[in-house]
Z-matrix of the N, CA and C atoms (Angstrom, degrees):
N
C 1 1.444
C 2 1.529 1 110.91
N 3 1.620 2 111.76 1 -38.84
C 4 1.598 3 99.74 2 -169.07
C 5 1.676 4 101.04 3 -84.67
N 6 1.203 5 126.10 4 27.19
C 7 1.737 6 139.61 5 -164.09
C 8 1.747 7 93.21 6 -86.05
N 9 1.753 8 100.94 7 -45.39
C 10 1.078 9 104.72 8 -161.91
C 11 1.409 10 113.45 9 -70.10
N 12 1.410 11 119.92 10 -37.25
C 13 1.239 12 133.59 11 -165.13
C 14 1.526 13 121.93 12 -80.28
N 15 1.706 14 105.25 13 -3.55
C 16 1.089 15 122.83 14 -176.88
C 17 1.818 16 122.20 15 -112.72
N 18 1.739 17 100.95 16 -37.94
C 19 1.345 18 126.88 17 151.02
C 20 1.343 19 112.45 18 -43.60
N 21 1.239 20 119.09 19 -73.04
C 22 1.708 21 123.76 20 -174.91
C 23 1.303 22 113.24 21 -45.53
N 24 1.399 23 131.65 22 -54.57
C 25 1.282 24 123.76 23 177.87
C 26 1.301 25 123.17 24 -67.54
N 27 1.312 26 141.19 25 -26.07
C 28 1.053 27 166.49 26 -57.07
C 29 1.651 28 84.13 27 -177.75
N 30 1.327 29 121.43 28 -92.62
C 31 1.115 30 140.39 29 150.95
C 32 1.696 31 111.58 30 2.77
N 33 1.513 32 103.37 31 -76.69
C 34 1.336 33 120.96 32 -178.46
C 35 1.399 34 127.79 33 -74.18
N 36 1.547 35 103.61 34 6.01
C 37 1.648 36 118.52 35 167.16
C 38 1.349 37 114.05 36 -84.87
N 39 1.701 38 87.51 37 -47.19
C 40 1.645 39 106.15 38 179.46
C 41 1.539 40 118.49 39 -45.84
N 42 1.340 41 119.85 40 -56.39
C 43 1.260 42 151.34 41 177.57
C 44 1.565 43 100.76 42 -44.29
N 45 1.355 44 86.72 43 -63.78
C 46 1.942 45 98.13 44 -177.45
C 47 1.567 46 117.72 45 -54.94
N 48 1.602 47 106.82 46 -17.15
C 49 1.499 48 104.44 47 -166.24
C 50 1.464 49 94.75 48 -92.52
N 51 1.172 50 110.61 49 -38.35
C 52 1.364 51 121.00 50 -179.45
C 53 1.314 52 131.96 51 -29.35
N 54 1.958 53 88.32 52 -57.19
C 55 1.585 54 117.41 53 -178.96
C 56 1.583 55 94.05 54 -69.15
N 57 1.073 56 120.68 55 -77.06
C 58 1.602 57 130.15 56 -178.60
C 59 1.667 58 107.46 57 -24.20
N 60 1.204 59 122.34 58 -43.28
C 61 1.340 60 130.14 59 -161.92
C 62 1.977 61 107.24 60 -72.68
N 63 1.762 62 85.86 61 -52.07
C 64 1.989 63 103.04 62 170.19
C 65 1.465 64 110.74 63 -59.03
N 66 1.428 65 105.68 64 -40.21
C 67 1.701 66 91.55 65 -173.98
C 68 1.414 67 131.33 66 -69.73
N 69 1.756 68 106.88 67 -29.81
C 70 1.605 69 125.54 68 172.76
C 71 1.570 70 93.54 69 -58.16
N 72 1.193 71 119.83 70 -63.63
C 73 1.441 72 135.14 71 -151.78
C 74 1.334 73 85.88 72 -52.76
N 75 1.639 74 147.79 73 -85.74
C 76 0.794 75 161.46 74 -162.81
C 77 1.622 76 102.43 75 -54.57
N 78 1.483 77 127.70 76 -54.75
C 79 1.939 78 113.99 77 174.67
C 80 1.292 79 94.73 78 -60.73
N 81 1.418 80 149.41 79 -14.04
C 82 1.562 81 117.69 80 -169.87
C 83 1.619 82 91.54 81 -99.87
N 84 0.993 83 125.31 82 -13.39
C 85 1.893 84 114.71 83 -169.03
C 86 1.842 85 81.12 84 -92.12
N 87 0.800 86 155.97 85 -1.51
C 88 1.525 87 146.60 86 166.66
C 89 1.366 88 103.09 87 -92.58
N 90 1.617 89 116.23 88 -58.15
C 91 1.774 90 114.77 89 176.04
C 92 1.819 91 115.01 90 -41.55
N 93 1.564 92 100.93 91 -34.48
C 94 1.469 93 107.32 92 -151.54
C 95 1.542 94 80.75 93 -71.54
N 96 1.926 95 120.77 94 -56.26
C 97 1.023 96 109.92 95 -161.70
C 98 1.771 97 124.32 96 -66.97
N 99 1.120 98 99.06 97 -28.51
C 100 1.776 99 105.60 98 170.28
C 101 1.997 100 102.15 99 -64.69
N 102 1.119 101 134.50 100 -55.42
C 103 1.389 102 125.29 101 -176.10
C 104 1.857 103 109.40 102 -63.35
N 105 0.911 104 110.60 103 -38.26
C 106 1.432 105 111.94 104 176.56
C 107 1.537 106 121.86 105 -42.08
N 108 1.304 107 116.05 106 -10.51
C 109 1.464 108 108.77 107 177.14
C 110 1.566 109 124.82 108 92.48
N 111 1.155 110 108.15 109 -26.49
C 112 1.312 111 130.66 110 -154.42
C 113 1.819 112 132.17 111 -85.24
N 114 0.919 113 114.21 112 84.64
C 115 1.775 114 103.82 113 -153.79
C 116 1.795 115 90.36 114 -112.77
N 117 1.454 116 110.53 115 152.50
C 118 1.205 117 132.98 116 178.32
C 119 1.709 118 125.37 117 -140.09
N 120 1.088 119 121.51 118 133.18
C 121 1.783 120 120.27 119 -178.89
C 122 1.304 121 97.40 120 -63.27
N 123 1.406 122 134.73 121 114.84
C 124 1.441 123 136.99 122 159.57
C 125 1.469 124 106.51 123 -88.81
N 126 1.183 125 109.87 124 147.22
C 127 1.243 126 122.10 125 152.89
C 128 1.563 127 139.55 126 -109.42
N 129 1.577 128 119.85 127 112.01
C 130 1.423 129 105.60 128 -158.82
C 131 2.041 130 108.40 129 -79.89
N 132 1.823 131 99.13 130 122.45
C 133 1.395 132 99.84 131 -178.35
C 134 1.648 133 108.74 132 -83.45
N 135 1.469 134 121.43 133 -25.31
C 136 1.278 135 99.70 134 167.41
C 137 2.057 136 110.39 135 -169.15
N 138 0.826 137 83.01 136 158.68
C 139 1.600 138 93.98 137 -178.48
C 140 1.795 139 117.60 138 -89.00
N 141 0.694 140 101.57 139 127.73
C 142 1.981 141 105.87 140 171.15
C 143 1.514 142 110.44 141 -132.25
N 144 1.337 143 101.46 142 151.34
C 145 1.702 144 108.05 143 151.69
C 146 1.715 145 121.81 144 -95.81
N 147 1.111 146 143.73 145 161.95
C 148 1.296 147 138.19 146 145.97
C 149 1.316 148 90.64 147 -117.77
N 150 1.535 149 99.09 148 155.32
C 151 2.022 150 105.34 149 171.86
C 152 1.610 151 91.65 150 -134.31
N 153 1.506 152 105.72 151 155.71
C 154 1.643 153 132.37 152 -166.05
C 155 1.580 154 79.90 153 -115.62
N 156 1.603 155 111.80 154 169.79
C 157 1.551 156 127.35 155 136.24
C 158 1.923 157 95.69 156 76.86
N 159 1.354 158 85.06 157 169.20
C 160 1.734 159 106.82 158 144.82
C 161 1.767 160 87.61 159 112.62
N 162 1.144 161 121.68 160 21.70
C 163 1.549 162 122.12 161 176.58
C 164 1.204 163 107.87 162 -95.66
N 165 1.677 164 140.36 163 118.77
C 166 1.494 165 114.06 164 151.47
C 167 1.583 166 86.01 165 111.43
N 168 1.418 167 121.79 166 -114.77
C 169 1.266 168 114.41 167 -174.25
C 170 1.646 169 87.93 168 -153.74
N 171 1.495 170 133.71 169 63.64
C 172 1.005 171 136.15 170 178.91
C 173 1.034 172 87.93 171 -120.06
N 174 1.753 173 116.17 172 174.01
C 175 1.402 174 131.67 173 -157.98
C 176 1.526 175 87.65 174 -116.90
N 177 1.480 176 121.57 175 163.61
C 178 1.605 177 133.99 176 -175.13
C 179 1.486 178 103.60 177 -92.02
N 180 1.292 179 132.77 178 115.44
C 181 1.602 180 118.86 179 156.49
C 182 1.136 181 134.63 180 -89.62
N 183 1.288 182 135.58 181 102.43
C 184 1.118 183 127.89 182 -178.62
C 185 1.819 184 125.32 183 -82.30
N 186 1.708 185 115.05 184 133.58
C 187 1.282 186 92.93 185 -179.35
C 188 1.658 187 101.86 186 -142.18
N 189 1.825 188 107.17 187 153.88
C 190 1.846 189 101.99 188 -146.84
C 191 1.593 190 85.70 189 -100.86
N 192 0.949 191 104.77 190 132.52
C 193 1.548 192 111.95 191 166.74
C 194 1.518 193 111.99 192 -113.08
N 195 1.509 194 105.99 193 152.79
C 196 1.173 195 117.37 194 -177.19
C 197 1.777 196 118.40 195 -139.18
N 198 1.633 197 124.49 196 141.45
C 199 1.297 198 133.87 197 -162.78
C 200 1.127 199 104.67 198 -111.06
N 201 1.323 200 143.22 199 106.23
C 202 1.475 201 143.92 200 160.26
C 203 1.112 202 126.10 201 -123.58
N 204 1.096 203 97.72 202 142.17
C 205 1.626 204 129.75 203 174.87
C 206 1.420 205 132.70 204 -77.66
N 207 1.640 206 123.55 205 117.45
C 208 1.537 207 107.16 206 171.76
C 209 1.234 208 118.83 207 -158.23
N 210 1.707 209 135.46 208 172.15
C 211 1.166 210 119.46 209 -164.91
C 212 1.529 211 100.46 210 -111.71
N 213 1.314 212 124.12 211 110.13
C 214 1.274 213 148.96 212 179.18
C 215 2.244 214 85.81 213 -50.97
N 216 1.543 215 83.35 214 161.70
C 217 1.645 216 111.98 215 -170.88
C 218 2.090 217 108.00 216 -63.81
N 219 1.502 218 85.72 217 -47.49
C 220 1.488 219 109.70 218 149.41
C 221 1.277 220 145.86 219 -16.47
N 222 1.271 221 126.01 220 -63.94
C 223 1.361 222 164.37 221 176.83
C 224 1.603 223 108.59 222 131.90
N 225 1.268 224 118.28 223 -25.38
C 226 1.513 225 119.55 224 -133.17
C 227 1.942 226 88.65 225 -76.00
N 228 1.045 227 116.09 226 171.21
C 229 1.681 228 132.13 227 171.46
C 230 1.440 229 108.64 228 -111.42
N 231 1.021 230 107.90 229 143.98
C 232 1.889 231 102.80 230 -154.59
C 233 1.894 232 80.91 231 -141.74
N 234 1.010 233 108.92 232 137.86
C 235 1.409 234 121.04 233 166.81
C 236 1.869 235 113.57 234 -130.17
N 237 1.514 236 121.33 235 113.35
C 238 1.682 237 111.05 236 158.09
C 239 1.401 238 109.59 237 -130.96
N 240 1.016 239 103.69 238 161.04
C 241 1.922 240 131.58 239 171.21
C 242 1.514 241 102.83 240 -75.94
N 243 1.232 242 110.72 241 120.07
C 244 2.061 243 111.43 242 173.37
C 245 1.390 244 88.73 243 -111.32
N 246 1.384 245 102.59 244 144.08
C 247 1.649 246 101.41 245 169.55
C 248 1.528 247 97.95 246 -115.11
N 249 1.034 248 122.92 247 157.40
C 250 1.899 249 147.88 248 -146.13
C 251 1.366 250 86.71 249 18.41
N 252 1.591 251 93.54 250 103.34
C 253 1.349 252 117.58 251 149.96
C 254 1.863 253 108.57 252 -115.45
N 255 1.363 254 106.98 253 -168.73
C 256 1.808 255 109.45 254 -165.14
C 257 1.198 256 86.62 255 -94.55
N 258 1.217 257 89.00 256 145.45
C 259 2.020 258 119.47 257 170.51
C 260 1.408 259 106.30 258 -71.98
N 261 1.729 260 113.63 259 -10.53
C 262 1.931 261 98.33 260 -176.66
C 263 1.811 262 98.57 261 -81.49
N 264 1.245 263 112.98 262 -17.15
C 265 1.754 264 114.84 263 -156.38
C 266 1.760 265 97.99 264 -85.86
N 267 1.181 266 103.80 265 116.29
C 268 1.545 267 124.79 266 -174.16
C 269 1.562 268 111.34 267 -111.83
N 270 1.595 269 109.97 268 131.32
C 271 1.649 270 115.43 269 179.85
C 272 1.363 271 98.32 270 -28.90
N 273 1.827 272 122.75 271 144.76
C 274 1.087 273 113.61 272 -174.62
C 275 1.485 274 135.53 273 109.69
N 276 1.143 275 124.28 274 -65.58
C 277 1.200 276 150.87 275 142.23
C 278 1.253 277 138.31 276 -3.39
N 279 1.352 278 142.81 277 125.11
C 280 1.164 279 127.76 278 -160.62
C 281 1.556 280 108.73 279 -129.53
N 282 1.568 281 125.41 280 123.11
C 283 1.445 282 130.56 281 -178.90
C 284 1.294 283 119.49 282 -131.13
N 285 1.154 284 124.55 283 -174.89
C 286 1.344 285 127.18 284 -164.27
C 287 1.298 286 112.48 285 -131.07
N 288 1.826 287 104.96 286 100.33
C 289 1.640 288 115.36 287 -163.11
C 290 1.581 289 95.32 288 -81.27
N 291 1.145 290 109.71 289 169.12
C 292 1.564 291 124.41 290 147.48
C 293 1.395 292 133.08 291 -128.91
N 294 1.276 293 124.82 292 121.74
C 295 1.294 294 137.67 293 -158.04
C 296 1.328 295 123.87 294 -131.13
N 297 1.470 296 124.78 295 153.56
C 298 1.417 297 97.47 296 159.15
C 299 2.005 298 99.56 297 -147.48
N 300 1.387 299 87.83 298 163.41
C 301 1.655 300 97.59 299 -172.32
C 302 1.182 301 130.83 300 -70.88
N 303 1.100 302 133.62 301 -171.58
C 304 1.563 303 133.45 302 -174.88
C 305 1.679 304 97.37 303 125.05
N 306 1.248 305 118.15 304 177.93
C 307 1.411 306 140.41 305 168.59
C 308 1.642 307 113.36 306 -24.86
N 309 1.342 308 90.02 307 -79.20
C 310 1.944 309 109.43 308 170.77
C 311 1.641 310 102.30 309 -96.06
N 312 0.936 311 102.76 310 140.03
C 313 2.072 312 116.76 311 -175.90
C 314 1.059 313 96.91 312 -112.83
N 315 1.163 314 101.72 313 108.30
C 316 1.708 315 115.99 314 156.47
C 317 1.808 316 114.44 315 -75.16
N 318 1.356 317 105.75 316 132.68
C 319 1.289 318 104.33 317 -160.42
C 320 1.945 319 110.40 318 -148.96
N 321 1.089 320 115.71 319 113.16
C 322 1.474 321 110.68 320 -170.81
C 323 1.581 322 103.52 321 -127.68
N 324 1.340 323 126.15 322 163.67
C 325 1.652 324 138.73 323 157.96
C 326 0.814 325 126.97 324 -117.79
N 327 1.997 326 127.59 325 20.33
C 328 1.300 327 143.62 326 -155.99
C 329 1.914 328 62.23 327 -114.31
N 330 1.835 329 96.38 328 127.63
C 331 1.627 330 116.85 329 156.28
C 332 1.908 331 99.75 330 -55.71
N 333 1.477 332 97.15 331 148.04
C 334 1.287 333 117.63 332 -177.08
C 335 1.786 334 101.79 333 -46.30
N 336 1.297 335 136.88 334 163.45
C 337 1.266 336 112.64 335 161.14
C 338 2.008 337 86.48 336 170.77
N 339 1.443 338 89.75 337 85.17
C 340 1.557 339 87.79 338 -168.07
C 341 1.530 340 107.93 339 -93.98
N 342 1.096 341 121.26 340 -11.69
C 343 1.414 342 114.25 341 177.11
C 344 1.445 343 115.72 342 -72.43
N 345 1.479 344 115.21 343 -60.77
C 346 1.704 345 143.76 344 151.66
C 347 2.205 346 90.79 345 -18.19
N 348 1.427 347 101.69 346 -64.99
C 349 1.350 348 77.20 347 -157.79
C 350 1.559 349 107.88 348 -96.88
N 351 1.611 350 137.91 349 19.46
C 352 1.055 351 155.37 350 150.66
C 353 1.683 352 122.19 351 -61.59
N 354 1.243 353 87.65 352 -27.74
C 355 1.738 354 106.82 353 -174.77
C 356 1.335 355 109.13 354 -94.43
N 357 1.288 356 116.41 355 -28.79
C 358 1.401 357 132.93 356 -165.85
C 359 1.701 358 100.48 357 -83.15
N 360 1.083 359 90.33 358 -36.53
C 361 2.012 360 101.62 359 -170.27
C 362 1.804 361 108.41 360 -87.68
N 363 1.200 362 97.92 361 -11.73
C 364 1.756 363 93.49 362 -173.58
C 365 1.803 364 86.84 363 -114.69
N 366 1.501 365 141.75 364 -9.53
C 367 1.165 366 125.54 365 174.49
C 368 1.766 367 110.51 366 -77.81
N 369 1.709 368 101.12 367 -28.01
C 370 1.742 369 115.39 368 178.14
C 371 1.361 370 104.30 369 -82.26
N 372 1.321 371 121.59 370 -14.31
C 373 1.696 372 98.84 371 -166.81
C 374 1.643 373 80.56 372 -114.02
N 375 1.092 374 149.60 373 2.48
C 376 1.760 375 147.41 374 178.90
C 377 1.654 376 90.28 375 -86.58
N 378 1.540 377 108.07 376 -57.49
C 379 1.594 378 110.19 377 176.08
C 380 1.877 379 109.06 378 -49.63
N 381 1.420 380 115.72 379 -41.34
C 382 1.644 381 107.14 380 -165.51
C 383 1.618 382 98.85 381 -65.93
N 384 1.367 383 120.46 382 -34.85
C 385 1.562 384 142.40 383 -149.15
C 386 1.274 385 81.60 384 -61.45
N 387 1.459 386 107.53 385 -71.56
C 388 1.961 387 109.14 386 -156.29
C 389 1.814 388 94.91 387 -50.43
N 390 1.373 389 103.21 388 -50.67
C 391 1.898 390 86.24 389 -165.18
C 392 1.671 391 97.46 390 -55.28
N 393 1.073 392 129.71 391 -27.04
C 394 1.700 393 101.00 392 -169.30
C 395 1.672 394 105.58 393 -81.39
N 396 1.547 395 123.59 394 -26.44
C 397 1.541 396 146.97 395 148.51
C 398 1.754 397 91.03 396 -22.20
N 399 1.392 398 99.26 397 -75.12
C 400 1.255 399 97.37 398 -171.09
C 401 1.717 400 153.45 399 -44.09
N 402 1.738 401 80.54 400 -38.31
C 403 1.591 402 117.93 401 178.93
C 404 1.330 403 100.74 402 -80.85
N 405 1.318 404 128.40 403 -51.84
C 406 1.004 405 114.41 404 165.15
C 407 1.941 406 160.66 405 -19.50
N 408 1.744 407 61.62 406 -65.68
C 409 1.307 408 99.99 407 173.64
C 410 1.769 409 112.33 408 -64.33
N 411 1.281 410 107.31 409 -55.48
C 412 1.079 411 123.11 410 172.89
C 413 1.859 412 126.31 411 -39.24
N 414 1.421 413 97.94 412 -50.89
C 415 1.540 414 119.59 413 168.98
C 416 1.933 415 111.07 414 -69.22
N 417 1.338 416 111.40 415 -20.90
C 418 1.325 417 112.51 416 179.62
C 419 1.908 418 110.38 417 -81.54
N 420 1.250 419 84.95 418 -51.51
C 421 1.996 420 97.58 419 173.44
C 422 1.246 421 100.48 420 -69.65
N 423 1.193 422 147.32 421 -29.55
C 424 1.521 423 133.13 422 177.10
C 425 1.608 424 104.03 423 -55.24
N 426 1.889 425 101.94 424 -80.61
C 427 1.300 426 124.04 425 174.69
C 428 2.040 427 95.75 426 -19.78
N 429 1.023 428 131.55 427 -83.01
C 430 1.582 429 139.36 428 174.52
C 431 1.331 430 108.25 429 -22.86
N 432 0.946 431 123.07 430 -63.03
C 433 1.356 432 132.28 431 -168.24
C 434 1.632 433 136.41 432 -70.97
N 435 1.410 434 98.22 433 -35.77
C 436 1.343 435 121.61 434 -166.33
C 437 1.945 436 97.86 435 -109.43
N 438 1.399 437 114.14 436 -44.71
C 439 1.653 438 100.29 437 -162.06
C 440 1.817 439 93.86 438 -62.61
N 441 1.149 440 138.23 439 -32.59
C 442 1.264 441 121.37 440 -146.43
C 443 2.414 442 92.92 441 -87.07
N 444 1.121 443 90.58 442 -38.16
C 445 1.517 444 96.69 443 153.82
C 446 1.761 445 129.41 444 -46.14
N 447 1.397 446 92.86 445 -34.16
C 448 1.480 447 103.38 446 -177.43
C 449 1.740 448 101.49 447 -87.34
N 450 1.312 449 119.55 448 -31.47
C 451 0.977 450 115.85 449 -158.29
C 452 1.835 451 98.93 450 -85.58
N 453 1.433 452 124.70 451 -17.59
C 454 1.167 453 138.47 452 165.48
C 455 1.535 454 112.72 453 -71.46
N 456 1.533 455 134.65 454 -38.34
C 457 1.451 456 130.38 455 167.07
C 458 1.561 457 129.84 456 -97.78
N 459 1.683 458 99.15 457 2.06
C 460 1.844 459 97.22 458 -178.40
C 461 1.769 460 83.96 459 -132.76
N 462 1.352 461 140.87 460 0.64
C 463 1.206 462 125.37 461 177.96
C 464 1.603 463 101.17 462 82.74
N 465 1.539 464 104.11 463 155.61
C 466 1.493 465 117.76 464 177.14
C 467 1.400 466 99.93 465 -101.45
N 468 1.376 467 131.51 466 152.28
C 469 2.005 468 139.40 467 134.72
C 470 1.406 469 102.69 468 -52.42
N 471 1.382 470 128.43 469 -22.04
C 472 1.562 471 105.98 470 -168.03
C 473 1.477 472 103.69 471 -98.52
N 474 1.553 473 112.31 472 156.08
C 475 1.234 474 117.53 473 -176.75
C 476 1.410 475 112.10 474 -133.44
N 477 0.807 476 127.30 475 121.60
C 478 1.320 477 142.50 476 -163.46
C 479 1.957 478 123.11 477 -99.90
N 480 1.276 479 130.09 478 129.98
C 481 0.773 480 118.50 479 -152.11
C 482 1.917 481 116.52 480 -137.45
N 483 1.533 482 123.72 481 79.22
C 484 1.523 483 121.08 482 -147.06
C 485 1.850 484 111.71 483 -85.84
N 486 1.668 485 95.40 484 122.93
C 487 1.265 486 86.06 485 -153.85
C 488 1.918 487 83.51 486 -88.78
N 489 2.246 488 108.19 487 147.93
C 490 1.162 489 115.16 488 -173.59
C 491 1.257 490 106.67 489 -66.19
N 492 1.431 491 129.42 490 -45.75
C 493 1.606 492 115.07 491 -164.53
C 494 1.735 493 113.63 492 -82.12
N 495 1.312 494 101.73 493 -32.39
C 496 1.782 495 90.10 494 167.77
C 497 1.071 496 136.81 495 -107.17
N 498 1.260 497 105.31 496 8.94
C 499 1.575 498 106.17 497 -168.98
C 500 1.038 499 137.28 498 98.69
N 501 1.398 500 118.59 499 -43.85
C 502 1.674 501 148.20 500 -153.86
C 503 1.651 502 95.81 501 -63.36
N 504 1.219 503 100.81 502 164.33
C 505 1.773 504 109.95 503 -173.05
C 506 1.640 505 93.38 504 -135.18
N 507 1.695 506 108.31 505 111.96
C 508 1.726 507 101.30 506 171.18
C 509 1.565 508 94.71 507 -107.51
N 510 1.152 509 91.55 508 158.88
C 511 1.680 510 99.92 509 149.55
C 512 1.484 511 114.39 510 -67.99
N 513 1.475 512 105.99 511 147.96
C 514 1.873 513 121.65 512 -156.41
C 515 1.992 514 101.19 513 -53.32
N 516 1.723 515 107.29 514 -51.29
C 517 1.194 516 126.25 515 -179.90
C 518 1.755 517 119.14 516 -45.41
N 519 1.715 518 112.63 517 -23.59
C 520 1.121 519 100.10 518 -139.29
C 521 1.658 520 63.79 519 -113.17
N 522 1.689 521 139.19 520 -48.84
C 523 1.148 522 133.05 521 -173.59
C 524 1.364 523 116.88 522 -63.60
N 525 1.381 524 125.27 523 3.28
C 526 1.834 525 129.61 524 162.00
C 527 1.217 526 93.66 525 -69.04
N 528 1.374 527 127.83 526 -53.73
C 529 1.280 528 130.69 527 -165.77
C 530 1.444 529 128.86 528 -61.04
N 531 1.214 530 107.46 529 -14.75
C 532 1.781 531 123.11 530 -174.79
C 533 1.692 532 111.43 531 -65.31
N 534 1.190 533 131.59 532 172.09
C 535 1.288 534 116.63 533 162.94
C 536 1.383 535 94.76 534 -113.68
Protein backbone atom coordinates (compact mmCIF):
# COMPACT_ATOMS: atom_id res chain seq x y z
CA UNK A 1 0.00 0.00 0.00
CA UNK A 2 2.68 2.60 0.97
CA UNK A 3 4.26 1.52 -2.86
CA UNK A 4 1.58 3.61 -4.06
CA UNK A 5 2.15 6.70 -2.24
CA UNK A 6 5.65 6.71 -3.06
CA UNK A 7 5.41 5.51 -6.88
CA UNK A 8 2.96 8.34 -7.74
CA UNK A 9 5.08 11.11 -6.83
CA UNK A 10 7.99 9.63 -7.85
CA UNK A 11 6.66 9.14 -11.24
CA UNK A 12 5.62 12.80 -11.49
CA UNK A 13 9.14 14.12 -10.64
CA UNK A 14 10.42 12.01 -13.26
CA UNK A 15 8.07 13.44 -15.81
CA UNK A 16 8.76 16.92 -14.43
CA UNK A 17 12.51 16.50 -14.98
CA UNK A 18 11.93 15.39 -18.24
CA UNK A 19 9.78 18.35 -19.27
CA UNK A 20 12.29 20.76 -17.51
CA UNK A 21 15.22 19.00 -19.19
CA UNK A 22 13.32 19.46 -23.14
CA UNK A 23 12.56 22.94 -22.46
CA UNK A 24 16.32 24.21 -21.52
CA UNK A 25 17.47 21.95 -24.33
CA UNK A 26 15.20 23.52 -26.72
CA UNK A 27 15.67 27.69 -25.18
CA UNK A 28 19.43 27.11 -25.69
CA UNK A 29 19.14 25.68 -29.49
CA UNK A 30 17.02 29.10 -30.12
CA UNK A 31 19.63 31.29 -27.84
CA UNK A 32 22.49 29.51 -29.76
CA UNK A 33 20.65 30.34 -32.99
CA UNK A 34 19.81 34.10 -32.24
CA UNK A 35 23.71 34.70 -30.81
CA UNK A 36 25.25 33.07 -33.77
CA UNK A 37 25.13 36.03 -35.98
CA UNK A 38 23.58 34.40 -38.63
CA UNK A 39 20.40 35.49 -40.61
CA UNK A 40 18.94 33.88 -43.81
CA UNK A 41 15.80 34.74 -46.40
CA UNK A 42 13.36 31.90 -45.45
CA UNK A 43 10.70 31.05 -47.27
CA UNK A 44 7.40 29.93 -45.67
CA UNK A 45 6.34 26.47 -47.70
CA UNK A 46 3.28 25.98 -45.72
CA UNK A 47 1.01 26.76 -42.90
CA UNK A 48 -0.88 24.17 -40.53
CA UNK A 49 -2.89 24.15 -37.41
CA UNK A 50 -2.55 21.38 -34.69
CA UNK A 51 -5.41 21.62 -31.96
CA UNK A 52 -4.93 20.33 -28.10
CA UNK A 53 -8.13 19.82 -25.73
CA UNK A 54 -11.87 20.05 -26.37
CA UNK A 55 -12.74 16.53 -24.59
CA UNK A 56 -14.93 16.55 -21.46
CA UNK A 57 -15.28 20.18 -20.66
CA UNK A 58 -11.78 21.41 -21.66
CA UNK A 59 -11.23 24.30 -23.89
CA UNK A 60 -9.65 23.63 -27.71
CA UNK A 61 -6.02 25.01 -28.31
CA UNK A 62 -5.13 25.90 -31.30
CA UNK A 63 -1.44 26.38 -32.42
CA UNK A 64 -0.13 27.85 -36.16
CA UNK A 65 2.79 26.22 -37.31
CA UNK A 66 4.94 27.09 -39.95
CA UNK A 67 7.61 25.14 -42.64
CA UNK A 68 10.48 27.05 -44.09
CA UNK A 69 12.90 26.88 -46.30
CA UNK A 70 16.49 28.38 -46.73
CA UNK A 71 19.88 28.34 -48.12
CA UNK A 72 22.29 27.98 -45.21
CA UNK A 73 25.93 30.03 -45.60
CA UNK A 74 27.10 26.51 -46.59
CA UNK A 75 25.39 25.69 -49.66
CA UNK A 76 23.22 23.14 -48.01
CA UNK A 77 19.03 23.89 -48.01
CA UNK A 78 17.80 23.36 -44.61
CA UNK A 79 14.05 23.06 -44.14
CA UNK A 80 12.10 23.12 -40.21
CA UNK A 81 8.54 23.31 -38.81
CA UNK A 82 8.34 26.29 -35.89
CA UNK A 83 5.35 25.86 -33.96
CA UNK A 84 3.58 29.40 -32.85
CA UNK A 85 4.63 31.22 -35.50
CA UNK A 86 2.66 34.84 -36.62
CA UNK A 87 -0.67 34.74 -38.15
CA UNK A 88 0.62 37.73 -40.65
CA UNK A 89 3.20 34.99 -42.44
CA UNK A 90 1.23 33.41 -45.38
CA UNK A 91 2.31 30.22 -47.71
CA UNK A 92 4.67 32.04 -49.88
CA UNK A 93 6.19 34.55 -48.01
CA UNK A 94 9.43 35.64 -47.30
CA UNK A 95 11.15 36.31 -43.59
CA UNK A 96 14.12 36.58 -41.88
CA UNK A 97 15.19 33.29 -40.00
CA UNK A 98 18.05 33.09 -37.66
CA UNK A 99 20.28 30.25 -37.46
CA UNK A 100 23.44 29.05 -36.82
CA UNK A 101 25.73 26.18 -38.26
CA UNK A 102 27.31 23.13 -37.20
CA UNK A 103 26.13 19.46 -37.93
CA UNK A 104 22.33 20.01 -36.83
CA UNK A 105 21.20 23.89 -37.57
CA UNK A 106 19.42 25.38 -35.23
CA UNK A 107 17.12 27.65 -36.93
CA UNK A 108 14.14 29.97 -35.70
CA UNK A 109 11.85 33.17 -37.20
CA UNK A 110 10.68 34.18 -33.73
CA UNK A 111 12.59 38.04 -33.74
CA UNK A 112 15.45 37.84 -31.22
CA UNK A 113 13.76 38.68 -27.83
CA UNK A 114 15.84 37.14 -25.04
CA UNK A 115 14.59 38.74 -22.08
CA UNK A 116 10.64 38.07 -23.10
CA UNK A 117 11.80 34.52 -23.57
CA UNK A 118 14.25 34.18 -20.43
CA UNK A 119 11.39 35.14 -18.22
CA UNK A 120 9.09 32.91 -19.84
CA UNK A 121 11.47 29.82 -19.23
CA UNK A 122 12.34 30.51 -15.54
CA UNK A 123 8.36 31.36 -14.76
CA UNK A 124 7.71 27.40 -16.39
CA UNK A 125 10.58 25.80 -14.85
CA UNK A 126 9.84 27.87 -11.07
CA UNK A 127 6.17 26.42 -11.86
CA UNK A 128 7.81 22.60 -12.65
CA UNK A 129 10.14 23.21 -9.32
CA UNK A 130 7.15 23.65 -6.85
CA UNK A 131 5.43 20.36 -8.31
CA UNK A 132 8.63 18.37 -7.58
CA UNK A 133 8.67 20.82 -4.00
CA UNK A 134 5.49 19.39 -3.86
CA UNK A 135 5.89 15.66 -4.44
CA UNK A 136 8.33 15.72 -2.35
CA UNK A 137 7.13 17.15 0.21
CA UNK A 138 4.24 15.13 0.05
CA UNK A 139 6.24 11.67 0.27
CA UNK A 140 8.09 13.22 3.40
CA UNK A 141 4.63 13.99 5.46
CA UNK A 142 3.31 10.65 4.44
CA UNK A 143 6.60 8.71 5.51
CA UNK A 144 5.82 11.00 9.17
CA UNK A 145 2.57 10.30 9.44
CA UNK A 146 1.70 6.93 8.47
CA UNK A 147 5.05 4.69 9.58
CA UNK A 148 4.41 5.32 13.32
CA UNK A 149 0.63 4.17 12.46
CA UNK A 150 2.11 1.25 10.77
CA UNK A 151 4.18 0.50 13.50
CA UNK A 152 0.85 0.40 15.79
CA UNK A 153 -1.08 -2.24 13.20
CA UNK A 154 1.85 -4.57 11.79
CA UNK A 155 4.10 -4.27 15.10
CA UNK A 156 7.73 -2.87 15.30
CA UNK A 157 11.40 -5.31 15.18
CA UNK A 158 12.54 -2.83 17.73
CA UNK A 159 12.29 -3.54 21.29
CA UNK A 160 12.66 -1.27 23.68
CA UNK A 161 13.68 -1.55 27.12
CA UNK A 162 12.83 1.36 30.29
CA UNK A 163 15.33 1.32 32.73
CA UNK A 164 13.35 2.10 36.59
CA UNK A 165 16.01 4.20 38.24
CA UNK A 166 16.98 6.44 35.28
CA UNK A 167 14.72 6.63 33.00
CA UNK A 168 16.79 5.91 29.96
CA UNK A 169 15.16 3.87 27.05
CA UNK A 170 17.74 1.05 25.48
CA UNK A 171 17.01 -1.11 22.90
CA UNK A 172 15.97 -4.79 24.45
CA UNK A 173 19.52 -6.26 22.83
CA UNK A 174 21.70 -3.71 24.23
CA UNK A 175 19.91 -3.85 28.02
CA UNK A 176 20.77 -7.92 28.20
CA UNK A 177 24.04 -6.62 28.01
CA UNK A 178 24.16 -4.27 31.10
CA UNK A 179 25.34 -5.64 34.38
Amino acid sequence: MDFMFYAGPTFIIVITTLMAAALIRRGLRIRQAWNSGLTAEARCLRTYTTTSGGSGDSSVHTTLNHVYEFVARDGRTIRFDEPHGSGTVLEGDYVTVFYSEGEQVNATAHRPSPVRHGLALAGILGFLGVVVVFCVGFMVTYSQIFDPIGDVFFGTDDAYVVDEQTGETFPADQFAEMP
